[in-house]
C-alpha positions, 0 to 999 in steps of 0.5 A: 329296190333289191328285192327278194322274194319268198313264197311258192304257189300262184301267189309267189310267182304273182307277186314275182311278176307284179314287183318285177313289172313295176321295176323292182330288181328281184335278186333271188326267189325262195321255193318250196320245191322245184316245179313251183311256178315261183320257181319255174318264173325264177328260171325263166327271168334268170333270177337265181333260185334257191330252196326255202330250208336253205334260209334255216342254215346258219352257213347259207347267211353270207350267201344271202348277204351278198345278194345285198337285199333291200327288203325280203318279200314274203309272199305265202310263206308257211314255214318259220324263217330265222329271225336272223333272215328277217333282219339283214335286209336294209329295209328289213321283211315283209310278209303277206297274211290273208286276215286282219290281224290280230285276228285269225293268226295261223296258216288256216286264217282263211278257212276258220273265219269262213267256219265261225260265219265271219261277213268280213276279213281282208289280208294284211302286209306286216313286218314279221318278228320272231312270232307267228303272224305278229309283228306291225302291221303296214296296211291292211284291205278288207273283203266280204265273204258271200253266204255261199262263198268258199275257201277256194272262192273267197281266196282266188276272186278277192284275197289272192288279187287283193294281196298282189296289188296290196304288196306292189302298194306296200313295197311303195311306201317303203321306197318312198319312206313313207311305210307305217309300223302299227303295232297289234293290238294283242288284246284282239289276238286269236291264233286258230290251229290248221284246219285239219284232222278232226277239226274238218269233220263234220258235227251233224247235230249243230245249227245247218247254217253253221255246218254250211259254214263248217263245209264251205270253210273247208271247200276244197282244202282239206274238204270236210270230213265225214264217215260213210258205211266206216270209211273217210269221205270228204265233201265239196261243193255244196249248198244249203237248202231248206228242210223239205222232208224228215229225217234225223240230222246226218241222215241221208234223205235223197240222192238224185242227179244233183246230188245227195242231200243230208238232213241237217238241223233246220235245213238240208245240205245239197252235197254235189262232190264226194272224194274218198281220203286220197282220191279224186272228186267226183259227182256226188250222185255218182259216187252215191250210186256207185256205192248203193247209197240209199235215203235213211242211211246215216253219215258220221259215227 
């Protein structure tokens, strides 16, 4: 089939890769910016490239038309594509998500369901509409979250290759005739908002497992956040402990070569990388002594 694929980052380029090796002629491929490796593998097959906002322009349509596309391909994609784009294939779109929808709708599905403790998730192929992650579903695969699974583990060791092999199979079924249109159930539905701003920050006084969570889910993007001595500092890689010593939730009760532990209620958070808002990650224990950082000290507000 005549495919065109949209997306960006090491998915894109993957699944670039993967449709191309099968036999699929990829006619064109959509970016997010120039560097993207979906790009730079564009380039280096010969396959005309072109930017993301081009498709919201009403007169970039006969362009796109005349590529004669059997099925749009849309592999990470985090912006709102025209449901005129959407439809001029002869097989029409489909779109990658790293849930099982209904549930966890939005661009930070991976994040939330580690967040609320969730054991499993999966990713789903569906025929997107004019809704954000609605639209039936073509297959779905499902995948464990680990208790010290992170956003960064969980999508690069299951749903990043889960993903590429699910869009060769569903590509598949299209060709073969074969493709299934299941609605979504909307009584299921939840759209969760992206994973940033406040909703990174770390709320010490809760239950540790579900800071552990609230960290883990945010590990290494947007990284959770939490206030040091007034300033923004974002936490990664860590890990949950037991209570060992005293001390108030929030409050710092060890810093060591392995990092710098924090008193949680019913536990202790071992954190092993610090960043300041903006700059690079860096031991915690590093960073912690570089700033005099001693036991009792709170973090948070």
């Amino acid at each position: 089939m005549r495919v065109v694929i949209i997306g960006q980052a090491a998915f894109g380029e993957a699944v670039f890769r993967k449709l191309a090796d099968a036999g699929e002629e990829v006619v064109a491929a959509f970016y997010e910016r120039e560097g993207d490796p979906l790009w730079a593998l564009a380039q280096q097959r010969g396959v005309p490239a072109f930017r993301t906002q081009e498709l919201r322009k009403p007169d970039f349509m006969p362009t796109l038309a005349g590529l004669k596309p059997d099925l749009n391909v849309m592999a990470f994609v985090t912006v709102i594509i025209p449901e005129r784009v959407l439809t001029l294939p002869s097989q029409g779109t489909i779109q990658y998500h790293p849930s099982l929808l209904p549930r966890y709708r939005g661009r930070s599905a991976i994040n939330w369901a580690i967040i609320n403790g969730e054991a499993q998730t999966g990713i789903t192929i569906f025929w997107p509409d004019h809704g954000i992650d609605t639209g039936p579903v073509l297959l779905q695969k499902s995948a464990t979250i680990g208790p010290t699974d992170t956003l960064g583990s969980l999508y690069r060791n299951q749903l990043f290759p889960l993903g590429v092999e699910a869009m060769a199979e569903a590509v598949g079924l299209i060709r073969a005739g074969k493709a299934p249109r299941q609605f979504q159930d909307e009584a299921q539905a939840t759209y969760e908002p992206p994973c940033e701003g406040d909703l990174a920050s770390i709320q010490w006084f809760r239950p540790a497992q579900q800071v552990y969570d609230h960290v883990r889910g945010c590990d290494p993007q947007p990284g959770a956040a939490t206030l040091i001595r007034g300033s923004l500092v974002r936490l990664t890689d860590t890990a949950l402990e037991p209570r060992t010593k005293p001390g108030r939730c929030g409050a710092v009760l060890e810093v060591g070569a392995d990092g710098v532990r924090v008193a949680l209620n019913g536990g202790t958070l071992l954190v092993r990388q610090m960043r300041r808002e903006g700059g690079r990650r860096v031991s915690a224990a590093d960073f912690a002594n570089d700033l005099e950082l001693r036991p009792g000290e709170f973090l948070g507000r």
